[in-house]
MITORRO-58801 format. One line per 5 residues: number of its first residue (from 1); their letters; for each residue x, y, z of C-alpha. Coordinates in nm, 4 decimals. Last residue first. Layout:
BEGIN
NUM	A	X/Y/Z | ...
This chain:
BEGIN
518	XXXXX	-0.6388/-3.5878/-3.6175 | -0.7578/-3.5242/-3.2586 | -0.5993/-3.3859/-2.9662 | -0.7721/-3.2984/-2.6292 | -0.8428/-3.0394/-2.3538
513	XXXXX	-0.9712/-3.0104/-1.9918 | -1.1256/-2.7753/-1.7133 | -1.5323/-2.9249/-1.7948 | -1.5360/-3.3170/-1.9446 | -1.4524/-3.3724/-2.2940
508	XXXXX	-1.7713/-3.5993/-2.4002 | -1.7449/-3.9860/-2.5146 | -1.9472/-4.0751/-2.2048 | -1.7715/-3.8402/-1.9726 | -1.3975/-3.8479/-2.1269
503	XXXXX	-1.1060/-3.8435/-1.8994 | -0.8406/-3.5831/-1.8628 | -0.6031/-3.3878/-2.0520 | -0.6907/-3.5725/-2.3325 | -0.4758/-3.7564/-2.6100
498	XXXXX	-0.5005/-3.8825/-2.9498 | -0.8486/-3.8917/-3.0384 | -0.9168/-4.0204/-3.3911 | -1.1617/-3.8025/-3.5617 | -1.5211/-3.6316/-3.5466
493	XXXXX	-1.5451/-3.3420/-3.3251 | -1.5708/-3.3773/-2.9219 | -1.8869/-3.3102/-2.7385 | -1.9114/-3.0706/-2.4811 | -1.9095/-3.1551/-2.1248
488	XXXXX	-2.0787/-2.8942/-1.9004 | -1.9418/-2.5997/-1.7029 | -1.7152/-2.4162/-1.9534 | -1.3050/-2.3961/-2.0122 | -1.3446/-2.6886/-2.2216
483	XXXXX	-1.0766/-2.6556/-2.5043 | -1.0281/-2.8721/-2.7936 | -0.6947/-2.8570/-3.0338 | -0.7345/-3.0143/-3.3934 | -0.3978/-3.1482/-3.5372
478	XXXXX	-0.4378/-3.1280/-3.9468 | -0.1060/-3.0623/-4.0461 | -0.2225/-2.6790/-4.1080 | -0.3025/-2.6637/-3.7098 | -0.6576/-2.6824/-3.6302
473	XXXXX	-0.8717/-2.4719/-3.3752 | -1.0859/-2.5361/-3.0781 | -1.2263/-2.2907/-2.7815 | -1.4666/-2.3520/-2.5165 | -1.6656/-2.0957/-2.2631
468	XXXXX	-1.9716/-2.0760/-2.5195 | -2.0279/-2.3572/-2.7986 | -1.7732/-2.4277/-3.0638 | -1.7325/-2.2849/-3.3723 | -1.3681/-2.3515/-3.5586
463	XXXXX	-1.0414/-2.1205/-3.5477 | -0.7873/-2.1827/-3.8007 | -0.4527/-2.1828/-3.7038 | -0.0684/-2.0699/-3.9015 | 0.2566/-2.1702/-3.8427
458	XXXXX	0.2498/-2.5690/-3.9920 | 0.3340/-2.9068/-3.8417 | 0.1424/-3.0476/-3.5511 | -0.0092/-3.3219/-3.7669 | 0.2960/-3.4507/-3.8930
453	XXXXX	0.3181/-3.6321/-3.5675 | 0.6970/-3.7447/-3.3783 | 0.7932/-3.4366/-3.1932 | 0.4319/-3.2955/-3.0839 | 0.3126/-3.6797/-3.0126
448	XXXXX	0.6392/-3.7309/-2.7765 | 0.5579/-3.3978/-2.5598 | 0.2084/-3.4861/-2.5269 | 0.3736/-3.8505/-2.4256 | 0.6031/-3.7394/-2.1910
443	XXXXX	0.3804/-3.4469/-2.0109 | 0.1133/-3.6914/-1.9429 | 0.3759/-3.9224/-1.7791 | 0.4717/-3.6590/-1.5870 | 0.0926/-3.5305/-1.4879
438	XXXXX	0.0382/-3.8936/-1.3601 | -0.1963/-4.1643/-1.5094 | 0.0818/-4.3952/-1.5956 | 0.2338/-4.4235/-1.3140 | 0.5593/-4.5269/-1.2424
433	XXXXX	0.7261/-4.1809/-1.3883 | 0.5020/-4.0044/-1.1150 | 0.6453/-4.1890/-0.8538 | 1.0151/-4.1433/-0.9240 | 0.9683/-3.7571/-1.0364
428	XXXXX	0.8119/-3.7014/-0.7241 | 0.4443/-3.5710/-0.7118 | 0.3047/-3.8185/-0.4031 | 0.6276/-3.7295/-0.1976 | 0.5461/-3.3462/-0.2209
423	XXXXX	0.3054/-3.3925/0.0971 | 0.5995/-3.2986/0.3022 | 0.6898/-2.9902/0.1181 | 1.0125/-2.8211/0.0908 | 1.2139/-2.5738/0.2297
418	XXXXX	1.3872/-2.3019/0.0501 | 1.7845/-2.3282/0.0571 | 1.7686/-2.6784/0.1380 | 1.8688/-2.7815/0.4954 | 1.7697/-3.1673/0.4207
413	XXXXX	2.1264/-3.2129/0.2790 | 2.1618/-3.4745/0.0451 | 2.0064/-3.2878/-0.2635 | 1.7114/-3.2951/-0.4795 | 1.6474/-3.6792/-0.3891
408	XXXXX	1.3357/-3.5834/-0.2223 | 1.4541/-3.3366/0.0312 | 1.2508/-3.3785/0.1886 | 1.0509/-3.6866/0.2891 | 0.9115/-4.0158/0.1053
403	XXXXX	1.2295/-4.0295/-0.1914 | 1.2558/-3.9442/-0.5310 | 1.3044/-3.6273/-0.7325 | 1.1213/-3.3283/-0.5343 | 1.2316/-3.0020/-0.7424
398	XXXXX	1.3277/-2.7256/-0.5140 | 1.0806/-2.4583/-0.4569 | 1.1350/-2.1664/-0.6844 | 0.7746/-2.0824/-0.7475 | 0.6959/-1.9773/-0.3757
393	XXXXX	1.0080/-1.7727/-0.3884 | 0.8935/-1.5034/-0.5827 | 0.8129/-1.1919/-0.3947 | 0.5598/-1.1791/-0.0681 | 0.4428/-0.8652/-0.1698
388	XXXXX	0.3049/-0.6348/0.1081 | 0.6305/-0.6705/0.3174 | 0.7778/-0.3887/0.2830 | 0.7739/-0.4194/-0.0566 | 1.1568/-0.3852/-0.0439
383	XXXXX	1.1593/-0.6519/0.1890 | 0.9632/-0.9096/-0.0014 | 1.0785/-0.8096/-0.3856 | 1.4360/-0.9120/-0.2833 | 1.3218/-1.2596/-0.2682
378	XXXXX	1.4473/-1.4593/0.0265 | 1.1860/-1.5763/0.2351 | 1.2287/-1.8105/0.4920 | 1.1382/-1.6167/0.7998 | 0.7628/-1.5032/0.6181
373	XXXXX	0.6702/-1.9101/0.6040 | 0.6572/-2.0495/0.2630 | 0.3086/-2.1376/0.0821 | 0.4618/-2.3266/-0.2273 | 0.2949/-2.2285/-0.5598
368	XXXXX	0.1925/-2.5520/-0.6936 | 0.3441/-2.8774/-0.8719 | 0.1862/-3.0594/-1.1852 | 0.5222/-3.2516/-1.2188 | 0.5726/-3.1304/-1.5844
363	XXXXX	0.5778/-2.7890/-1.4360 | 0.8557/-2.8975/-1.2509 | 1.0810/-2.7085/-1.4285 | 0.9487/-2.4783/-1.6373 | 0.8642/-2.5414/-1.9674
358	XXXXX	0.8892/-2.2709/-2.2716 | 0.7089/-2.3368/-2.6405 | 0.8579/-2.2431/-2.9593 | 0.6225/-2.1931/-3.2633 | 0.3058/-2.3026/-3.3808
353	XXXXX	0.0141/-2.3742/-3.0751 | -0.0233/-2.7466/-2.9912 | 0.1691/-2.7599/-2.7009 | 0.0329/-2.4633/-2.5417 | -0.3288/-2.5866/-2.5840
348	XXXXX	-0.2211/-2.9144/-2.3967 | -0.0190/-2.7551/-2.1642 | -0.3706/-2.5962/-2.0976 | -0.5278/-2.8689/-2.0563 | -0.2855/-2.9741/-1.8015
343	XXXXX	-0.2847/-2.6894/-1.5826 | -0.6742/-2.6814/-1.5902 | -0.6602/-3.0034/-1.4433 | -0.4185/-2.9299/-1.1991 | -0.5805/-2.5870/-1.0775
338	XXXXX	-0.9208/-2.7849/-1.0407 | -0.7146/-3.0596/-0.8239 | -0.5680/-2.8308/-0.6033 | -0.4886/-2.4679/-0.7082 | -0.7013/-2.2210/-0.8765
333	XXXXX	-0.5712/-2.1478/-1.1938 | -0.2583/-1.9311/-1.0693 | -0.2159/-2.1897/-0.8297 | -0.1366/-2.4881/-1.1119 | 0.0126/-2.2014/-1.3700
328	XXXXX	0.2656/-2.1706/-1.0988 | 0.3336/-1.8236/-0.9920 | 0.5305/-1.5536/-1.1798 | 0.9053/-1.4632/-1.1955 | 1.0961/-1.8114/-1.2147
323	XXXXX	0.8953/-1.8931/-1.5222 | 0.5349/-2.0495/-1.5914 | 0.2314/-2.0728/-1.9029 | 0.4493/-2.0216/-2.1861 | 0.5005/-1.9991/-2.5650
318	XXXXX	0.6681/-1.8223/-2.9087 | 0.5707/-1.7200/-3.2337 | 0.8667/-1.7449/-3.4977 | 0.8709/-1.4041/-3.6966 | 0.7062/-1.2959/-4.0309
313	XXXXX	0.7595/-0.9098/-3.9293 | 0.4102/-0.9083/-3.8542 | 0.3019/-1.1979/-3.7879 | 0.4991/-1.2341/-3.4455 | 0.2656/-0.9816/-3.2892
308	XXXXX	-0.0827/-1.1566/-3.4968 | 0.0206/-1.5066/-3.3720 | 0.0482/-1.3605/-3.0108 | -0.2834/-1.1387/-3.0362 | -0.4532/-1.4314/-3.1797
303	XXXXX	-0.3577/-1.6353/-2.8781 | -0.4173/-1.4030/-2.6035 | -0.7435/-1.3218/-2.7482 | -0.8635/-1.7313/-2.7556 | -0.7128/-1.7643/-2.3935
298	XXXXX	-0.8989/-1.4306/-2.2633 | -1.2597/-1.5746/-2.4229 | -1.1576/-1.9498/-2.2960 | -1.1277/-1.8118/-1.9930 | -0.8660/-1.9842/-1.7495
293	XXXXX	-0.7270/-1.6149/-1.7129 | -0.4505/-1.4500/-1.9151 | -0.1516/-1.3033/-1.8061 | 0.0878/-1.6324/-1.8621 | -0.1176/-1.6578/-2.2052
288	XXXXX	-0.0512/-1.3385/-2.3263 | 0.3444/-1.2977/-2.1809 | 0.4945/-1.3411/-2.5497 | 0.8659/-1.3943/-2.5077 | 1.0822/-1.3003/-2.7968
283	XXXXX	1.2497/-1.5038/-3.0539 | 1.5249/-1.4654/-3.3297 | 1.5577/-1.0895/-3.1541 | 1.6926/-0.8110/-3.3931 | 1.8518/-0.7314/-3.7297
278	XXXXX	1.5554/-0.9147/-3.8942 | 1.2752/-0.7392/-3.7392 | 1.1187/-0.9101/-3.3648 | 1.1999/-0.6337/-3.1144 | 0.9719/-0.4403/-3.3478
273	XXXXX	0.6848/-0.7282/-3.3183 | 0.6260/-0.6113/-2.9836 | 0.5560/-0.2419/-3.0712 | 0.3304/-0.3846/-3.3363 | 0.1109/-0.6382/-3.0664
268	XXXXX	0.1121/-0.3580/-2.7922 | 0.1744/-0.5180/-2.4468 | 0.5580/-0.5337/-2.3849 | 0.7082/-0.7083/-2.1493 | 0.9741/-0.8297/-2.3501
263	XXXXX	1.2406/-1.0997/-2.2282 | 1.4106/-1.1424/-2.5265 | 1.5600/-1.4795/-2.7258 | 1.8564/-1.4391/-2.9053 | 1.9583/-1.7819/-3.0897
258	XXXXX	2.3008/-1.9235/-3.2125 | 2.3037/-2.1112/-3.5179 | 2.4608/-1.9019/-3.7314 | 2.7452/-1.7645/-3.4851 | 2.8965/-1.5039/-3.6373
253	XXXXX	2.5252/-1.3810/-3.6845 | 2.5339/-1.3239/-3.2978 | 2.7794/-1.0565/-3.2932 | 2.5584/-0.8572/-3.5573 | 2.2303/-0.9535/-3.3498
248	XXXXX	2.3753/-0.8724/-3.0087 | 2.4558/-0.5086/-3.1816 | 2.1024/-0.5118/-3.3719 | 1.9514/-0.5655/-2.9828 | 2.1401/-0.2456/-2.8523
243	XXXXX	1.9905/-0.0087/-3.1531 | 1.6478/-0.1488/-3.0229 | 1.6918/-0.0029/-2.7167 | 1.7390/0.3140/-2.8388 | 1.3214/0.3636/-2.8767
238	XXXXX	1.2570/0.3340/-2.5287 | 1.0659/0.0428/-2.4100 | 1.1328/0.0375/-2.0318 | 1.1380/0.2728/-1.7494 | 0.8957/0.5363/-1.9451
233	XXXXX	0.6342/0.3685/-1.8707 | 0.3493/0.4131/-2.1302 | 0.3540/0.0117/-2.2009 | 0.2438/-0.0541/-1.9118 | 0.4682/-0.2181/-1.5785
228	XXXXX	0.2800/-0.4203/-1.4025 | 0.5668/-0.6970/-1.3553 | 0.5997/-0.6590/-0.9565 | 0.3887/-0.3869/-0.8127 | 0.5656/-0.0470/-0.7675
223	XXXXX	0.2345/0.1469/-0.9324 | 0.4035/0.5005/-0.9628 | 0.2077/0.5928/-1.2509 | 0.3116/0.8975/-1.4421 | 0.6733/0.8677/-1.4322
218	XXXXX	0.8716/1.1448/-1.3760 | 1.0985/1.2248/-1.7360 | 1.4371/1.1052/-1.7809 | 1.5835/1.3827/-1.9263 | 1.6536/1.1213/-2.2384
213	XXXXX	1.4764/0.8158/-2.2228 | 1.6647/0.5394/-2.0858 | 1.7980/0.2253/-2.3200 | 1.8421/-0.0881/-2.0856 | 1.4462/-0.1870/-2.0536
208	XXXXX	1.2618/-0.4202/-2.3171 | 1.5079/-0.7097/-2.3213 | 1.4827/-0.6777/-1.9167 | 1.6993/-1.0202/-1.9403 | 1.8414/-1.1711/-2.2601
203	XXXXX	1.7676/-1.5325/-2.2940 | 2.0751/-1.6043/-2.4647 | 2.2447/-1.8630/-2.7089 | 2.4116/-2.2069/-2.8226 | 2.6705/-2.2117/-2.5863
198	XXXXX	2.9669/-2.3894/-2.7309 | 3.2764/-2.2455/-2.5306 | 3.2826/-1.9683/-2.8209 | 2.9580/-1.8515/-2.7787 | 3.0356/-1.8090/-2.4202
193	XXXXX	3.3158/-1.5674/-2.4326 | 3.1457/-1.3941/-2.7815 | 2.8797/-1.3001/-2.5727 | 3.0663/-1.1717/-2.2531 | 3.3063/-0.9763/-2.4811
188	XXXXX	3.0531/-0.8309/-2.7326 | 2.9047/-0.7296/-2.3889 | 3.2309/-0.5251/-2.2684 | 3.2285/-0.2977/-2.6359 | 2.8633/-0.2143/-2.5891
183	XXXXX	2.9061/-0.1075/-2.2580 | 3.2214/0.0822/-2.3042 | 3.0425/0.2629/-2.6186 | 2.8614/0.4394/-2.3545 | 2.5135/0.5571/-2.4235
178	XXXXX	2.3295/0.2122/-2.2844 | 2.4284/0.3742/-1.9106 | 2.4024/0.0339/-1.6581 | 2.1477/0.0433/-1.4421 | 2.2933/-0.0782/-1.0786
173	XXXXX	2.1922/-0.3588/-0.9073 | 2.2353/-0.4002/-0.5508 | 1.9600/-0.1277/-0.4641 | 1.7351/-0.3749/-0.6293 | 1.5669/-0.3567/-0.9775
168	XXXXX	1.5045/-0.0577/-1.1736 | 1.8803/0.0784/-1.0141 | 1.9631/0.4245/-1.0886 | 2.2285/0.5652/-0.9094 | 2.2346/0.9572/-0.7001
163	XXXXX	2.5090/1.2105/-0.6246 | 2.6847/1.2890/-0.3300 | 2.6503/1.2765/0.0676 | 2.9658/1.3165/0.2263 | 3.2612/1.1078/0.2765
158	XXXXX	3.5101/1.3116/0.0855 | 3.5155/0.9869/-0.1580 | 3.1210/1.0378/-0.2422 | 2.8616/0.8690/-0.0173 | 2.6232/0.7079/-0.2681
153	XXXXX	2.2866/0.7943/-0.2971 | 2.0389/0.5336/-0.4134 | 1.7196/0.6039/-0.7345 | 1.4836/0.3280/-0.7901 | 1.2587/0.4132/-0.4669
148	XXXXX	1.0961/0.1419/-0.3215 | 0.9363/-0.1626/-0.4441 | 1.0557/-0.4347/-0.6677 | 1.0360/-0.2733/-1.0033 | 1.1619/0.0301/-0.8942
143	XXXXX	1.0256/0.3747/-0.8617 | 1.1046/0.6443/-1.0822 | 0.9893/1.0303/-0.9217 | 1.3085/1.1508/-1.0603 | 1.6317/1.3477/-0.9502
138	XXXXX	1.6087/1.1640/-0.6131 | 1.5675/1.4126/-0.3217 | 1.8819/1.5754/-0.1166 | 2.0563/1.7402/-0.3457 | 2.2285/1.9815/-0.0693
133	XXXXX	1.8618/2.1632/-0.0890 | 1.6173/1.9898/-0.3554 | 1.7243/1.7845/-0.6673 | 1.9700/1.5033/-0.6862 | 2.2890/1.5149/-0.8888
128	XXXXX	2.2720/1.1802/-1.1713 | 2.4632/0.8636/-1.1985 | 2.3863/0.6367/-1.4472 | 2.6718/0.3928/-1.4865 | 2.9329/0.3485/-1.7477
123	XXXXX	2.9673/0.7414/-1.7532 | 3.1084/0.6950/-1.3252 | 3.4091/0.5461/-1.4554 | 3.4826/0.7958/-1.6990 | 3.4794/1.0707/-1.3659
118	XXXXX	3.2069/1.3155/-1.3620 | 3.1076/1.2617/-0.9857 | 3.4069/1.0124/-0.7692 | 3.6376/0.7733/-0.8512 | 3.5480/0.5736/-0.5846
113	XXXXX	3.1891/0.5037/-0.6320 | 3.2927/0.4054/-1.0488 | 3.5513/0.1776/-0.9606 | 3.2910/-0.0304/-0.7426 | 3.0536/0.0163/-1.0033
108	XXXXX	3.3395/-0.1376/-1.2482 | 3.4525/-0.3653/-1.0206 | 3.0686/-0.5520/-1.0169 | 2.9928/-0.5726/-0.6284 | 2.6763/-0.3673/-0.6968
103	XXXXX	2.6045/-0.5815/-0.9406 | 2.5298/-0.5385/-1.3435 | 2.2699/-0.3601/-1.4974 | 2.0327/-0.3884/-1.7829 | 2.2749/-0.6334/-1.9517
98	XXXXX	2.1539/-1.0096/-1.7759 | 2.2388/-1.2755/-2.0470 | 2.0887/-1.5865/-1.9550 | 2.2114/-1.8981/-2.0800 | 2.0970/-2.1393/-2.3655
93	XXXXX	2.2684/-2.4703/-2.3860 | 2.1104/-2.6834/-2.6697 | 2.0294/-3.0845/-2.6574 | 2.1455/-3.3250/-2.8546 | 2.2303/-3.5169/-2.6186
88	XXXXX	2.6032/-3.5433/-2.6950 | 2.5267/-3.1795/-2.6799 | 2.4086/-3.1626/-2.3513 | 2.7401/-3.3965/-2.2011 | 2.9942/-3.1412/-2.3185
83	XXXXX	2.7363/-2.8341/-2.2326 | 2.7700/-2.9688/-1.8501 | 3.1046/-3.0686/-1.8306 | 3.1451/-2.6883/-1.9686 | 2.9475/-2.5429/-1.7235
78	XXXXX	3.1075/-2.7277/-1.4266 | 3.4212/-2.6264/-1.5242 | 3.3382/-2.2828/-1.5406 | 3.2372/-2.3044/-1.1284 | 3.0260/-2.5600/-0.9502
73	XXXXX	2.7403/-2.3355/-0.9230 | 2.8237/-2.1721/-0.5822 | 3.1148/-2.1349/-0.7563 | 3.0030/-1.8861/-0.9534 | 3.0505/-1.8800/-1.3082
68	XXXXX	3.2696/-1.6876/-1.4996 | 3.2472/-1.4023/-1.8105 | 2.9991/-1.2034/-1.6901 | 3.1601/-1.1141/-1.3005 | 2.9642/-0.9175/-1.1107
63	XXXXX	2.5971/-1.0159/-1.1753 | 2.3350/-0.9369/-0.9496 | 2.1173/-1.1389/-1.1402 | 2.2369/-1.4304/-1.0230 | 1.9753/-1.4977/-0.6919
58	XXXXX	1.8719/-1.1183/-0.6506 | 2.1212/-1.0847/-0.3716 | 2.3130/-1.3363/-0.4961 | 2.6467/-1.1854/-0.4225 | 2.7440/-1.2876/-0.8550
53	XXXXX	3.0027/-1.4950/-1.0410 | 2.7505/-1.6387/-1.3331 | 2.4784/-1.8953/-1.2742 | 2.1864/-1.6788/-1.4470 | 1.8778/-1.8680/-1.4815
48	XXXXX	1.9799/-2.1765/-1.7406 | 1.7722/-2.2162/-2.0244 | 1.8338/-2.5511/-2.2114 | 1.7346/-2.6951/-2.4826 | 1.5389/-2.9941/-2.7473
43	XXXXX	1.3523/-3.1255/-2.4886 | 1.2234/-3.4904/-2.4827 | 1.1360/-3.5713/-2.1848 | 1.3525/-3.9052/-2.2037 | 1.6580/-3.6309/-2.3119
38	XXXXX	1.5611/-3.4359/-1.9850 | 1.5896/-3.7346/-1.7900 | 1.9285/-3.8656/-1.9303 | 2.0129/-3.4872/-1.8383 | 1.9538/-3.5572/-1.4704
33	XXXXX	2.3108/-3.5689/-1.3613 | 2.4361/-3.2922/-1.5647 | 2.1838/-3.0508/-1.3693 | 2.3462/-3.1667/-1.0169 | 2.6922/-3.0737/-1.2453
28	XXXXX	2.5482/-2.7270/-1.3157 | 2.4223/-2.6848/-0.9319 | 2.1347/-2.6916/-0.6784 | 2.1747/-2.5491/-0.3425 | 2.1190/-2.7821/-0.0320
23	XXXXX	2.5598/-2.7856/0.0358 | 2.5266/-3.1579/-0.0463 | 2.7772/-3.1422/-0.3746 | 2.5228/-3.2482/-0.6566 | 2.2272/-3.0511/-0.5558
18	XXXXX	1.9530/-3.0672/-0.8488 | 1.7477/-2.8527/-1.0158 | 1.6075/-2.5681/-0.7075 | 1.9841/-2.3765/-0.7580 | 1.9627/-2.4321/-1.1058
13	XXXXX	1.6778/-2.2933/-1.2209 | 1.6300/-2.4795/-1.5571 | 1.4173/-2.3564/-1.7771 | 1.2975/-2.6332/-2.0194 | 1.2855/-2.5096/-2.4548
8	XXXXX	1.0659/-2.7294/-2.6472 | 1.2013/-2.6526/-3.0228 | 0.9096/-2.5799/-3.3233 | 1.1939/-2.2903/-3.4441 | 1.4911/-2.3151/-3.2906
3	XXX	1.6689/-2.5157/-3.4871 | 1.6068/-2.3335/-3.7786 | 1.3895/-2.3917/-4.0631
């Protein structure tokens, strides 16, 4: 079994981690500091968001520079201190590998602008005439994913209007063209860079989205909203991307025990498991549960239809309820105290299922969504909404460490780069490790009964009958899982109870909670 198979993965976004160097950004060495904490969590690895040379104007993945690290970040010596130290931990370094596009500011798109229409340099890109008198409308109806038109003309060397870039993203990040051999040749660089100073993998960005149809036909459904994309889109999940992922694979098999782990927003269970076949993706990310509702009925279908995706080509399921790009399971689930308890319970469930399971940070804390003034935000996804979406940033608060005001031990400058919270001094990491009742110290002994019980071992589930709005099933080791998504407390089956999600009402798992029993 590899490594990588029952491992707790923890996202790291580095600039809300940990400032070491007092400018209010987090870094790689502020994330070296709290690795003692991350080993007493009990993760097996790392994924870093992208902390490569980029502008930032989509916070790193912009990137110009693949092979370096910013120094916003600390800089490539901050990286390696920081895998150094990991693995004496025993924990993995993942990074994120961003190959959909590159920056703006990358030298090859500024190469490409000044050499001009049908020049090599412009091949790496895709550039394309317009349509209308002079050119003058995009050659597609394609909208990106942030809001807006995808398409951006440049002003060609004679300093008139020219031809047209794709960008899915923002205007600052140009779609690289998937049908140059450049392309493929520059990423076996980038990989084989970091592979060789000891990172242990990827989370590969827009897994489902480099290759482009040919002609590039007008979308259907213009619907700009952030991560709605179907799987008729014509954007993303074209057929040549999967000749892309068998090149990572092939430079990744050099490497035995590095992993390639896919972003794929993709609905359809078999056109999922594709990404999964032995010449592609070790893992990909399964979006059920971070779609579904607290409903035990969407929970139980989100499940099966994750078990069933990864079934088919005999791959490793994987897990996760929060990332950088959605909000907090916490206000997703109604926020406050309901939200937390449902958060919980459904770590619980999470933590039991087979496979590999995601964490983001602070998600052990219990924290919310953030409600940030309109000034402070930064997301690209805010202006290029114009202003209808309010983007990300609510979900990339900085994590509150210690302390009774911001900024919580996160950094020694109280100008952090999103503000935070007053009332986040009850859900630091100092007060919630000194009590025992807290969502942290929930989070360290789930996480310590999944890494230490035979119970949890095994790939497969049976489902057993419960009443209405609930949900249990048992693992092959024997681990039951209990679900009360309902009104009323339900009784719990026979067997020794080994942890709840919150208390029992006369023996009974109360409503919005979970439990193990063996």
């Amino acid at each position: 079994m590899f490594w990588w198979s029952r491992a707790v993965f923890y996202q790291v976004y580095p600039r809300s981690f940990c400032d070491s160097n007092g400018d209010g950004v987090g870094d790689l060495d502020g994330v070296t500091a709290k690795l003692d904490y991350l080993q007493r969590l009990g993760v097996d690895a790392i994924w870093l968001n992208p902390v490569t040379v980029s502008p930032m104007a989509d916070h790193g993945y912009d990137v110009a520079d693949p092979r370096d690290v910013d120094p916003l970040f600390g800089g490539l010596g901050a990286l390696d201190r920081l895998i150094d130290a990991a693995h004496r931990r025993d924990i993995k370094i993942t990074m994120d590998l961003v190959p959909n596009h590159t920056s703006s500011a990358h030298p090859w798109f500024q190469a490409a602008l000044a050499a001009g229409p049908g020049s090599d340099q412009r091949e790496r890109y895709i550039f394309r005439d317009g349509t209308g008198p002079d050119g003058i409308h995009p050659p597609n109806n394609w909208v990106s994913v942030f809001g807006g038109p995808a398409w951006t003309r440049v002003i060609e060397p004679d300093g008139n209007p020219g031809q047209w870039y794709l960008h899915l993203f923002d205007a600052e990040q140009p779609d690289l063209n998937w049908d140059n051999p450049e392309v493929f040749d520059d990423l076996e660089k980038t990989l084989r860079f970091w592979l060789e100073r000891g990172v242990d993998g990827f989370r590969i960005d827009v897994a489902h989205g480099m290759a482009k149809p040919p002609g590039l036909p007008d979308m259907t459904i213009t619907d700009t909203a952030l991560l709605r994309n179907d799987d008729d889109d014509p954007r993303f999940n074209h057929d040549g991307v999967h000749e892309i992922h068998r090149y990572i694979r092939s430079v990744l098999n050099d490497y035995p025990d590095a992993v390639a782990i896919g972003e794929v927003w993709v609905h359809d269970n078999e056109q999922f498991a594709r990404y999964l076949r032995p010449d592609e993706l070790h893992l990909g990310f399964n979006f059920r549960l971070v779609k579904a509702m607290f409903d035990a009925e969407q929970i139980r279908d989100a499940i099966e239809n994750s078990l069933t995706a990864a079934a088919i080509e005999g791959a490793t399921p994987t897990w996760t309820l929060s990332n950088h790009d959605v909000d907090r399971e916490v206000t997703r689930y109604g926020g406050g105290d309901v939200g937390l308890s449902r958060a919980r319970a459904m770590a619980l469930v999470m933590l039991a299922l087979p496979g590999a399971v995601f964490i983001y940070n602070g998600e052990e804390l219990g924290l919310p969504n953030v409600d940030l003034p309109d000034e402070v935000l930064q997301d690209p996804v805010w202006e290029r909404s114009g202003h209808t979406e309010r983007g990300r940033d609510g979900c990339r608060v900085p994590i509150p460490w210690h302390g009774d005001e911001p900024p919580f031990g996160f950094s020694t400058n109280p100008a952090t780069w999103l503000p935070m919270p007053p009332e986040w001094a009850a859900v630091t990491v100092e007060k919630q490790l000194g009590a025992p009742d807290s969502t942290l110290s929930f989070f360290l002994r789930a996480l310590e009964l999944r890494r230490n019980r035979g119970e949890f071992e095994g790939f497969t589930i049976e489902w057993l009958p419960t009443p209405p709005d609930t949900l249990m099933f048992r693992l092959d080791g024997g681990l039951v899982c209990v679900l009360n998504a309902g009104a009323p407390p339900i009784p719990l089956p026979a067997g020794e109870l080994l942890l709840a999600s919150g208390e029992l009402v006369d023996g009974m798992l109360s409503p919005n909670a979970a439990a193990w029993l063996v």
